[in-house]
C-alpha positions, -999 to 999 in steps of 0.1 A, spaced: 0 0 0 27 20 8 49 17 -20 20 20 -45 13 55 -31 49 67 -32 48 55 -66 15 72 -73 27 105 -62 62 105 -80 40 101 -110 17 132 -103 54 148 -100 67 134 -128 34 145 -147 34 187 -134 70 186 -144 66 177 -176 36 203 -184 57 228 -167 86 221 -193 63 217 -221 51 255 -215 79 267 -208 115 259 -229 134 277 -195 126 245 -175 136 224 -199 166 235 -205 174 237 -168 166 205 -163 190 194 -190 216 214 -173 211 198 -143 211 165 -154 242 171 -177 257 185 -145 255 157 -125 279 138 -146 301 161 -155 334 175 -136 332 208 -152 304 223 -171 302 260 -186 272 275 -196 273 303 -219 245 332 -225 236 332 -259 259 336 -287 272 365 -275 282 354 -240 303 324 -256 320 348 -283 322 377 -251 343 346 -231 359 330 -262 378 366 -268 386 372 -229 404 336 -231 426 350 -259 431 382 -246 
């Protein structure tokens, strides 16, 4: 009984997490961050174009 509730409500989660990234391409994108994150030793994350071309000339400066 237990286990099939637990299981019930990490679906509901599951479930409002996924409409919330389908209406909104912020989530998602954080949550690919996070989950790229979590394997990763270092990870930069750029803003935009212009952030990675702003840091790409700073490194070679």
């Amino acid at each position: 009984m237990i286990r099939r509730r637990e299981e019930k409500n990490a679906t509901h989660s599951l479930l409002n997490s996924t409409k919330a990234m389908v209406g909104n391409p912020i989530i998602l994108r954080r949550e690919e961050l996070e989950a790229i994150a979590g394997k990763a030793a270092h990870l930069t994350v750029h803003n935009g174009t212009k952030g990675m071309m702003d840091d790409i000339v700073q490194k070679r400066d």
